[in-house]
C-alpha positions in Angstrom: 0.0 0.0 0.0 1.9 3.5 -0.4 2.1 5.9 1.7 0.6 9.3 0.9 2.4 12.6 2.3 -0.7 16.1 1.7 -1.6 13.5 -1.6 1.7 13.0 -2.9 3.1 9.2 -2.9 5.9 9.3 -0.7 9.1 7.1 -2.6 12.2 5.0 -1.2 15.2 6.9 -2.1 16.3 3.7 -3.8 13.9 4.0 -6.2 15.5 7.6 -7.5 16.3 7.2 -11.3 20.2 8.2 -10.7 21.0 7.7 -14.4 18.5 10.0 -15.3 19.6 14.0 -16.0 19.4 16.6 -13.5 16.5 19.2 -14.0 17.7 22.5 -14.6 16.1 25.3 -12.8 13.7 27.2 -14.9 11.3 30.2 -14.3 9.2 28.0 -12.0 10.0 26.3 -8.4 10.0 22.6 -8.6 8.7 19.9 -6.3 10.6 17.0 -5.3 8.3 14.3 -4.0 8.8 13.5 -0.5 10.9 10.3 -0.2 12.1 8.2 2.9 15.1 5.9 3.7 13.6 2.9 4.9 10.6 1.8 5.8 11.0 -0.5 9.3 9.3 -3.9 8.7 6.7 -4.9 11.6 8.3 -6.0 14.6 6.9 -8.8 16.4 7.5 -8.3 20.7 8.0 -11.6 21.8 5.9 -13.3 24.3 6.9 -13.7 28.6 7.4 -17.3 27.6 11.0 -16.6 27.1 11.6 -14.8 30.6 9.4 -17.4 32.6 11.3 -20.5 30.4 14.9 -19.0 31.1 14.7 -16.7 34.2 16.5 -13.0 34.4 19.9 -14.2 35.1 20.1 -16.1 32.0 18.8 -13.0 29.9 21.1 -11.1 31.5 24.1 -13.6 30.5 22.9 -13.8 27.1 23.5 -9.7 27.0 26.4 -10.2 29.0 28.2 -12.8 26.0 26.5 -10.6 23.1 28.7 -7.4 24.1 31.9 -9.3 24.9 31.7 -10.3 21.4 31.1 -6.7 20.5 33.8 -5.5 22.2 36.0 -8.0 20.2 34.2 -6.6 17.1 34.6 -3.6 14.3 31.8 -2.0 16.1 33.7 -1.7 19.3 33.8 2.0 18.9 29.9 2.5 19.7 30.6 1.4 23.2 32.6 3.1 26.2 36.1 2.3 26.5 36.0 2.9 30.6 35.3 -0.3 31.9 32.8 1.1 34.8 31.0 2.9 31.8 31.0 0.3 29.8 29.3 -2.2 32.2 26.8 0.9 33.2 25.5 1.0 29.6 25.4 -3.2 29.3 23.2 -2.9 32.6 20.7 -0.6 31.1 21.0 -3.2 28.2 20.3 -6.0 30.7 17.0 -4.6 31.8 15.9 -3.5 28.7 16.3 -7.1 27.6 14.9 -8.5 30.9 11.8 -6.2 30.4 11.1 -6.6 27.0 11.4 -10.6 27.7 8.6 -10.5 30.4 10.0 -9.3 33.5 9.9 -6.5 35.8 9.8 -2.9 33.8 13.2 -2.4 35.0 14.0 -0.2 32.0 11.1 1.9 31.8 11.0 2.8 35.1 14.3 4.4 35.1 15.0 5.5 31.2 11.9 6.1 30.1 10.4 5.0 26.8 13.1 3.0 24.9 12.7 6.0 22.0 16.0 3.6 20.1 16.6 5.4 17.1 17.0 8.8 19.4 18.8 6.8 21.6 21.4 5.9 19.2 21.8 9.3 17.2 24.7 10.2 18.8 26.6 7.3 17.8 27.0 6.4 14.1 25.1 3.0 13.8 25.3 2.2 10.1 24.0 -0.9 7.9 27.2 -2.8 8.2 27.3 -1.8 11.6 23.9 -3.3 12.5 24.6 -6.2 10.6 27.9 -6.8 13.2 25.3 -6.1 16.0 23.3 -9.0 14.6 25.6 -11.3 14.0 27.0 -10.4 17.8 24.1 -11.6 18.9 23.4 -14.6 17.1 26.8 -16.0 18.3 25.6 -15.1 21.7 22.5 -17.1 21.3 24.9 -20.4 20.1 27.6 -19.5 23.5 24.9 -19.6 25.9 22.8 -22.6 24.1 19.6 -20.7 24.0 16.6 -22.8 23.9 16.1 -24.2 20.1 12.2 -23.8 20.7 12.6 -19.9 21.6 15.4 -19.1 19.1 12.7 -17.6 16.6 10.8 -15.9 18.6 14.0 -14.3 20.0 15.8 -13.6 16.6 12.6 -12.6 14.4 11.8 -9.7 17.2 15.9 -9.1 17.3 16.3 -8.7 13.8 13.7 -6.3 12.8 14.4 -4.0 16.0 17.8 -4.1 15.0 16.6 -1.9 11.7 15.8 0.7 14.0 18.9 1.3 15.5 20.4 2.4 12.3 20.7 6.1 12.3 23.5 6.7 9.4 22.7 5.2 6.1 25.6 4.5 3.3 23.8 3.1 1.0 20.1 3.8 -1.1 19.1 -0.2 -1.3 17.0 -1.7 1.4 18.5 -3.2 4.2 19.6 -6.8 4.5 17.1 -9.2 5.8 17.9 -12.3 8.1 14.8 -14.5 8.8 15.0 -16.9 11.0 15.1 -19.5 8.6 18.2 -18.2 6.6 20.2 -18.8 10.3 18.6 -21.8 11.3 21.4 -24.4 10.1 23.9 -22.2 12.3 22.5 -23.3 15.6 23.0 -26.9 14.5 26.6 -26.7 14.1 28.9 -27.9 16.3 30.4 -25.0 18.8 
């Protein structure tokens, strides 16, 4: 369905005829028609089944692993170098994952609404970086053996908020996809 902006259809930059000429500025003002970067795909919240089947401390691990592997990552850069600030932003992390998960509203009640992409602006979150993010995190969910049953329930509402942390786009073409199905055969590997 498009999207309609005061009755004009609002475009993806990626569809922008690059090849095409310039037009030259004539006696008249012209209108460019609005146009976005992205459009975020639905996210789907998971369900409390995944906080009542593992418990908080296990969330919290699973956070834990996914930013030691950032910090061992290209994307290392995003995160405070001071260790005490570093495990101050991985505990608002923590409860925002804890919450989100089914527990307690341990991140709300202390930051607020999420609000992600404003969260984020400051730091330069690009495609390729969110795609390191990702890929952080599904190495987390192999480390720390993460039940098989709740790994798409996880990754499909991981992957699609991921989207909305990007704040610094490179590139005109959609971002990359990764359903659940193209990483399946990675958690039946051998560690």
């Amino acid at each position: 369905m498009p999207v309609t902006i005061d009755g004009v259809n609002v475009q993806l930059f990626s569809e922008c005829d690059t090849k095409a000429p310039f037009p030259k500025a004539d006696e008249k003002p012209r209108r460019g028609h609005p146009k976005v970067d992205v459009i975020y795909p639905e996210v789907y919240f998971p369900s409390n089944q995944i906080y009542l089947s593992l418990g908080e401390e296990a969330i919290r691990k699973l956070v834990q692993v996914h930013h030691d592997l950032i910090r061992e990552s290209k994307i290392a850069s995003l995160y405070p170098q001071d260790e005490s600030e570093f495990q101050a932003a991985a505990l608002k992390i923590e409860d925002f994952f804890v919450q989100m998960l089914g527990g307690e509203a341990l991140y709300t009640s202390t930051q607020g609404h999420p609000k992600l992409r404003e969260r984020h602006f400051p730091f330069e979150v690009t495609e390729i970086g969110r795609d390191i993010w990702l890929m952080c995190f599904r190495k987390a969910l192999k480390i720390t053996r993460f039940p098989k049953e709740l790994l798409p329930e996880i990754w499909e509402w991981v992957e699609a908020l991921s989207m909305r942390l990007v704040n610094r786009r490179t590139t005109t073409d959609a971002m990359k996809r990764y359903p659940f199905e193209s990483i399946r055969s990675y958690f039946d590997e051998r560690s």
